[in-house]
GUFITI-958334 format. One record per residue (C-alpha): chain; x, y negated, z; residue number from 1. Coordinates in steps of 0.05 Angstrom, whole numbers, plus 5000, padded with zeros to 4 digits. Layout:
residues N
[node 'A'; [X; Y; Z]; NUM] ...
END
This chain:
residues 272
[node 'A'; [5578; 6502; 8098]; 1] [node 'A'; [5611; 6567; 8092]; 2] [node 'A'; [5606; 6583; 8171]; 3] [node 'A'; [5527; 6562; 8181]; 4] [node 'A'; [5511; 6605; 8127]; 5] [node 'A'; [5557; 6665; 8169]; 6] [node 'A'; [5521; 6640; 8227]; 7] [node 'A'; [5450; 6644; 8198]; 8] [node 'A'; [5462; 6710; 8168]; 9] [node 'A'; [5491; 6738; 8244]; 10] [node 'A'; [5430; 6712; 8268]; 11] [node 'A'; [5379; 6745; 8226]; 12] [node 'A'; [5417; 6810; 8231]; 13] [node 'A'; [5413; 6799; 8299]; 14] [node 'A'; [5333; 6785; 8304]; 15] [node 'A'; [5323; 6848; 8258]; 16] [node 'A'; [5352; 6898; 8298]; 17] [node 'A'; [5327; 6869; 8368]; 18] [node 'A'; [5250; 6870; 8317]; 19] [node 'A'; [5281; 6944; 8301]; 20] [node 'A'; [5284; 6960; 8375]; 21] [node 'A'; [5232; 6932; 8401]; 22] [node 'A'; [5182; 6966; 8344]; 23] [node 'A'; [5206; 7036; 8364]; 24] [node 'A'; [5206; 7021; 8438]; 25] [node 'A'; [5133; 6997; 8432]; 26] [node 'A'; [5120; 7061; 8385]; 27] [node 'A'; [5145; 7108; 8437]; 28] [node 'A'; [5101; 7076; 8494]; 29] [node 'A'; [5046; 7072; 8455]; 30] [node 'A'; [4999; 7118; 8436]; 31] [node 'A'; [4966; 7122; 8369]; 32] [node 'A'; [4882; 7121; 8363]; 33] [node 'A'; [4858; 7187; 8372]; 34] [node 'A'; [4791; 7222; 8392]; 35] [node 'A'; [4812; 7227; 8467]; 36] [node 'A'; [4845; 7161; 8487]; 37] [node 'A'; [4779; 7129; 8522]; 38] [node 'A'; [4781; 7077; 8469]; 39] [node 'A'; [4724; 7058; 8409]; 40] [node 'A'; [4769; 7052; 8351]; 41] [node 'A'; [4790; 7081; 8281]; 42] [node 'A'; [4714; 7074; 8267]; 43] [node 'A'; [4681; 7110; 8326]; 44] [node 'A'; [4614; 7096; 8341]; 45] [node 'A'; [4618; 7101; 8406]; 46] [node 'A'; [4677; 7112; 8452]; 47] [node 'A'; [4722; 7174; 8433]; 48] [node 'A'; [4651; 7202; 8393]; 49] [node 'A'; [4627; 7184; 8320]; 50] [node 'A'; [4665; 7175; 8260]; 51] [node 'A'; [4720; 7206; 8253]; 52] [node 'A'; [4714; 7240; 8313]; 53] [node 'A'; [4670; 7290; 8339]; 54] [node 'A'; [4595; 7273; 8342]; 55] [node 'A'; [4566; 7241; 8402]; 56] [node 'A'; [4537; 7277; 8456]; 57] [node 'A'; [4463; 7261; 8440]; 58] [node 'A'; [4486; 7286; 8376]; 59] [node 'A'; [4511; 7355; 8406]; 60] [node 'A'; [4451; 7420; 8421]; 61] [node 'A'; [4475; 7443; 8482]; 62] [node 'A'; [4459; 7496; 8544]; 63] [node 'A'; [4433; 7450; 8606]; 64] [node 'A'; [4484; 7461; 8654]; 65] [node 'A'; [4460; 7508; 8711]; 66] [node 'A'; [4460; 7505; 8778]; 67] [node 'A'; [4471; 7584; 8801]; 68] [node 'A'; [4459; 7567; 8877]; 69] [node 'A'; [4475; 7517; 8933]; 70] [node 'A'; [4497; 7525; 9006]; 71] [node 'A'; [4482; 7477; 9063]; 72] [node 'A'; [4532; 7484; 9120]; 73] [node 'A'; [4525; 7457; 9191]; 74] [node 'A'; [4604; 7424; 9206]; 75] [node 'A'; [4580; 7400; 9272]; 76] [node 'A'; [4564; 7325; 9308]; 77] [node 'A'; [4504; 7324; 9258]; 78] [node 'A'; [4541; 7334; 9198]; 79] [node 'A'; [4519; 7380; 9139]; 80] [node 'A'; [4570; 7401; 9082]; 81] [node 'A'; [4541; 7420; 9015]; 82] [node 'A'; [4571; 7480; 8964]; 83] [node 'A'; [4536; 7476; 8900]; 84] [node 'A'; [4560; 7527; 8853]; 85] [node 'A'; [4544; 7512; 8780]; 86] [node 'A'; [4559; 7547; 8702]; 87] [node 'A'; [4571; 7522; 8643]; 88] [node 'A'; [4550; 7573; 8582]; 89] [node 'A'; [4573; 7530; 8525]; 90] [node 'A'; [4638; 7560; 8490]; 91] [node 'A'; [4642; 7502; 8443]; 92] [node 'A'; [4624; 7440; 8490]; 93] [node 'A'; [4653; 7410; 8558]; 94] [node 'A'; [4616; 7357; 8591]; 95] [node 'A'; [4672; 7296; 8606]; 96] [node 'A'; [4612; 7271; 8655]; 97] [node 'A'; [4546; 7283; 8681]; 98] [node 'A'; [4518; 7255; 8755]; 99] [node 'A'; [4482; 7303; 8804]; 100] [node 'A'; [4430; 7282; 8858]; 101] [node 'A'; [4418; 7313; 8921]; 102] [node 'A'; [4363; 7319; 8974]; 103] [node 'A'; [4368; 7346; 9046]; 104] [node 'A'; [4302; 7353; 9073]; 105] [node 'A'; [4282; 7367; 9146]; 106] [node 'A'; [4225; 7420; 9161]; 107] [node 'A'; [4163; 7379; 9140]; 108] [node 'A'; [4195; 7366; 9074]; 109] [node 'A'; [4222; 7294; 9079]; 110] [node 'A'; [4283; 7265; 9048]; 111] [node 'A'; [4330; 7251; 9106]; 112] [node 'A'; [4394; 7248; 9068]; 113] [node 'A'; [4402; 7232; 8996]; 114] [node 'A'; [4476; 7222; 8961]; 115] [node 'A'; [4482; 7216; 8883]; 116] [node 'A'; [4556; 7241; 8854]; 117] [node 'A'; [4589; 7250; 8784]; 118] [node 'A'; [4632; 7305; 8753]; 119] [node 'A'; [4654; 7342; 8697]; 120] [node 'A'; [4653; 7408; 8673]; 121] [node 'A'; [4700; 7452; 8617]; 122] [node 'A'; [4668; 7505; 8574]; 123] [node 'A'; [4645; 7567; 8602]; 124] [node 'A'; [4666; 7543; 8660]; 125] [node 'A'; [4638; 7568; 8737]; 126] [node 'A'; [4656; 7509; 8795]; 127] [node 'A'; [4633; 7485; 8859]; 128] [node 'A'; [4610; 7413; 8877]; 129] [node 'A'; [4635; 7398; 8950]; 130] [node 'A'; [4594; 7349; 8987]; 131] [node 'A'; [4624; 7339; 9057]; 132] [node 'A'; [4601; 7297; 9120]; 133] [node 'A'; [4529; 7286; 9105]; 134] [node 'A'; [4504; 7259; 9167]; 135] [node 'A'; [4429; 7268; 9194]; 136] [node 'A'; [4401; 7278; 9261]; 137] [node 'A'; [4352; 7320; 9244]; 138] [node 'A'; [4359; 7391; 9221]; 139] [node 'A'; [4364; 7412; 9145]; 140] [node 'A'; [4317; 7465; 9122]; 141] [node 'A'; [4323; 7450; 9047]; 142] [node 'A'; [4361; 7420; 8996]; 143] [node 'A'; [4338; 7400; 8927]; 144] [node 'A'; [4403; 7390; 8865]; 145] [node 'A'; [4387; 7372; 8797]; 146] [node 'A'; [4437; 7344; 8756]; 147] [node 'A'; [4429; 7298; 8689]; 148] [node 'A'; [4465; 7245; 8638]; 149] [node 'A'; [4507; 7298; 8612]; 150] [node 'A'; [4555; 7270; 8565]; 151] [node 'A'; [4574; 7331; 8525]; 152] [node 'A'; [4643; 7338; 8490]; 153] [node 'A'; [4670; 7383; 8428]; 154] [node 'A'; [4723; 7409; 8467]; 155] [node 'A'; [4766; 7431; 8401]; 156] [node 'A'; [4816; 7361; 8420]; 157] [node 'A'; [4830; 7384; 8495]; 158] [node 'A'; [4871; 7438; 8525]; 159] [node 'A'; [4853; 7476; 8592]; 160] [node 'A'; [4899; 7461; 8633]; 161] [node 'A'; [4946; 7517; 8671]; 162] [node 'A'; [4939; 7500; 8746]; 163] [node 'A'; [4934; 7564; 8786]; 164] [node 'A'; [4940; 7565; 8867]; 165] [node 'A'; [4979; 7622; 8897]; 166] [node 'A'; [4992; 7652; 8968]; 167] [node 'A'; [4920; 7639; 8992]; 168] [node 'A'; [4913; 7644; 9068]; 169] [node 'A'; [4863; 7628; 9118]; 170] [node 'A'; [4837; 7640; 9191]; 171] [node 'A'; [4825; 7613; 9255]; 172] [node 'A'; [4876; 7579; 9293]; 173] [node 'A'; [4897; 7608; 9357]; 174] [node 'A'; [4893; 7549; 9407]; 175] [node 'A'; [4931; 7566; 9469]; 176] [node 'A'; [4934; 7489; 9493]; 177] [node 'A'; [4862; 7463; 9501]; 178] [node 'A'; [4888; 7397; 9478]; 179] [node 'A'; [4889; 7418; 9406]; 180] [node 'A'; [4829; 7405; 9363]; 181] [node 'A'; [4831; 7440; 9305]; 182] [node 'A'; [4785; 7503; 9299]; 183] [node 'A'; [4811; 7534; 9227]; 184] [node 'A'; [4850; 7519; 9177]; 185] [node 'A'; [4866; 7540; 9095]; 186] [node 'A'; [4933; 7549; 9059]; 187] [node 'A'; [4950; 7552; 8982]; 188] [node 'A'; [5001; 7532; 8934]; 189] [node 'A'; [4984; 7493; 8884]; 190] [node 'A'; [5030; 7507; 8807]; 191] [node 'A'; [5025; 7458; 8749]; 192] [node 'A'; [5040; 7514; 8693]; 193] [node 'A'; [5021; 7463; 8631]; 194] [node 'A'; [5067; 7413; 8595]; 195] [node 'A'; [5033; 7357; 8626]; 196] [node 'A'; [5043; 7310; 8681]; 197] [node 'A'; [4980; 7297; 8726]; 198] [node 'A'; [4960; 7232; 8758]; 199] [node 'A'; [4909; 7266; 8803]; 200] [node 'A'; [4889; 7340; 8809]; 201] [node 'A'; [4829; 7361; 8860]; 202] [node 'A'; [4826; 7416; 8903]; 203] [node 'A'; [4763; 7448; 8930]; 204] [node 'A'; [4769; 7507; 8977]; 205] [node 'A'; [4708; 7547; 8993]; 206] [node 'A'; [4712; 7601; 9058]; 207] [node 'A'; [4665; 7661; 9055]; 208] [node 'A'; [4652; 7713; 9104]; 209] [node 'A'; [4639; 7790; 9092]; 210] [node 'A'; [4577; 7777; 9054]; 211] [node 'A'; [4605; 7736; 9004]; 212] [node 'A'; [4567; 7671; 9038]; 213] [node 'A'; [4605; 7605; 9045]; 214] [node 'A'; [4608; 7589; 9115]; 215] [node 'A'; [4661; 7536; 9110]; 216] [node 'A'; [4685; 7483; 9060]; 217] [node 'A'; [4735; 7424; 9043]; 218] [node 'A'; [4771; 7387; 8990]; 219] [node 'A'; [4834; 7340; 8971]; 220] [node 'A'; [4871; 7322; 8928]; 221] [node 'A'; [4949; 7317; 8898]; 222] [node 'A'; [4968; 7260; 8867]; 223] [node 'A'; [5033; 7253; 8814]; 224] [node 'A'; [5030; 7331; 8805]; 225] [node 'A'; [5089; 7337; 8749]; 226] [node 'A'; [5096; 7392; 8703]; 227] [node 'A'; [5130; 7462; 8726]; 228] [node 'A'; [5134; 7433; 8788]; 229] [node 'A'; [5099; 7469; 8854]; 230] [node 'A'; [5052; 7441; 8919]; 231] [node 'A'; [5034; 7459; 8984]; 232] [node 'A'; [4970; 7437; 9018]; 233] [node 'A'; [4940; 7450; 9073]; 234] [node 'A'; [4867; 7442; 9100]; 235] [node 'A'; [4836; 7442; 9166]; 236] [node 'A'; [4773; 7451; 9205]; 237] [node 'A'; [4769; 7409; 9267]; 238] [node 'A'; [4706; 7432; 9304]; 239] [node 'A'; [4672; 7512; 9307]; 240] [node 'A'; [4631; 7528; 9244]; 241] [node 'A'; [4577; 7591; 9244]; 242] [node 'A'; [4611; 7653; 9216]; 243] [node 'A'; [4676; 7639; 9234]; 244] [node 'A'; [4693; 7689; 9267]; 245] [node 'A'; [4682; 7731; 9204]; 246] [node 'A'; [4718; 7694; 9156]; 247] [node 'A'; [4733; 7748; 9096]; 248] [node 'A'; [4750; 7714; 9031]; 249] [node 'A'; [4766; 7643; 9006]; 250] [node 'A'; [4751; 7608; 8943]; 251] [node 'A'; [4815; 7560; 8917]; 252] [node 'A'; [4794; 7518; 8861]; 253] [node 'A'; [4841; 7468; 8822]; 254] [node 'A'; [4811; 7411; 8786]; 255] [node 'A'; [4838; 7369; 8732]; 256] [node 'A'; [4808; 7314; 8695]; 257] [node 'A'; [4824; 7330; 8625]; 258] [node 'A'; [4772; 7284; 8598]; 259] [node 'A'; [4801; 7222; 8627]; 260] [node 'A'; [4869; 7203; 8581]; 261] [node 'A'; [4889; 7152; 8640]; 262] [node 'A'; [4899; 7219; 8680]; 263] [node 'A'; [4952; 7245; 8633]; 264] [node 'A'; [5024; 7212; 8661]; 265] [node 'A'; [5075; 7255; 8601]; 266] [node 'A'; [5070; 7316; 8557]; 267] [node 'A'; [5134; 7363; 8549]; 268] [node 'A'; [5144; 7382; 8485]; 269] [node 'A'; [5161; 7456; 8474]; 270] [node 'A'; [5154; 7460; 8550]; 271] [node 'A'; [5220; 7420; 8561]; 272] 
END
């Protein structure tokens, strides 16, 4: 009798330290509700907005986001690349998503190309929206942007992220062999300064020539970008593009989703 009752009491002191474990194991990996973790809980009424959260975008009086110019670029084989440059003047508010529309008319007017996209935008923040490879057979004369469905955002939970790009270089490539294709190219390093790990981070680069005009554009992208840690990337221009010859200045820009919690992989705390 003496030993089942040793054996029952092993086996419960067993179970609660494996419960012990697994609690603070699933505690660790598990984040608790908050106002940012794309979930509607803790009494939100809506998704991360509402309750004890911040209010809800229709909620929120904010500036219209505005949309400072736009550049339609001719990339060759009928192709047209877009450079929309837009502001937003709201200190307090970030919009986590709002969807764009574009129009490429031809000389009478007409809609020849039409593509639809979504963003997002931090506070006070200047950006471009790269369109690339839209394809028409007729020539562009005009484009009309509007953007709309602007989810707005008390940015007072989020942090801007530290991304910078360094040794920024650009020009034409100097083709001896006539086999080789590509026309220009773009060079940057890419440094993830925050205490966060990235899942995805975009990159849009933006070449302008002595007047300041965009006469060349192209993105991608890094994906796992860890914290303190340093990229390369490098971007190319296959075919000849007007004004190339008088490439002056580029435009690196480093985009990170800090809206979306999925693109969050770790935070360091105290930077270590």
């Amino acid at each position: 009798m003496f030993r089942v009752q040793k054996r029952i009491f092993i086996i419960i002191i067993y179970l609660l330290i494996a419960g012990t474990i697994i609690f603070l194991i699933t505690r660790r990996f598990t984040a608790d509700p908050s106002c940012v973790d794309g979930k509607k809980n803790q009494g939100e009424e809506n998704i991360d907005c509402g309750g004890p959260c911040n209010k809800c975008s229709e909620g929120i009086e904010a500036e219209k986001i505005i949309i400072e110019d736009y550049h339609v670029i001719y990339g060759g084989h009928n192709l047209y690349d877009l450079a929309i440059e837009i502001n937003n003047p709201n200190e307090r508010y970030g919009a986590s998503e709002f969807k764009y529309k574009i129009d490429l008319k031809n000389e009478a007017g007409e809609t020849v190309v039409f593509r639809e996209g979504k963003s997002f935008i931090l506070p006070t923040e200047s950006k471009y929206l790269i369109e690339i490879g839209l394809k028409s057979n007729e020539n562009i004369s005009s484009a009309v942007v509007s953007i709309g469905e602007v989810k707005w955002v008390n940015f007072v939970d989020f942090e801007v992220p530290k991304v910078k790009i360094h040794n920024q270089k650009f020009g034409l490539i100097e083709n001896e062999d006539k086999d080789k294709t590509n026309y220009a190219r773009a060079f940057g390093l890419m440094v993830n300064d925050s205490l966060f790990d990235f899942k995805k981070i975009d990159i849009n680069v933006v070449i302008k020539d002595s007047r300041g005009t965009p006469i060349a554009v192209s993105k991608t992208d890094k994906r796992t970008v860890y914290s303190g840690k340093e990229y390369e990337f490098t971007l190319h221009w296959p075919t000849e593009f007007p004004g190339g010859d008088n490439m002056s200045s580029a435009d690196m820009q480093a985009e990170v989703n800090v809206f979306d919690n999925q693109n969050f992989m770790k935070k360091y705390a105290n930077g270590k």
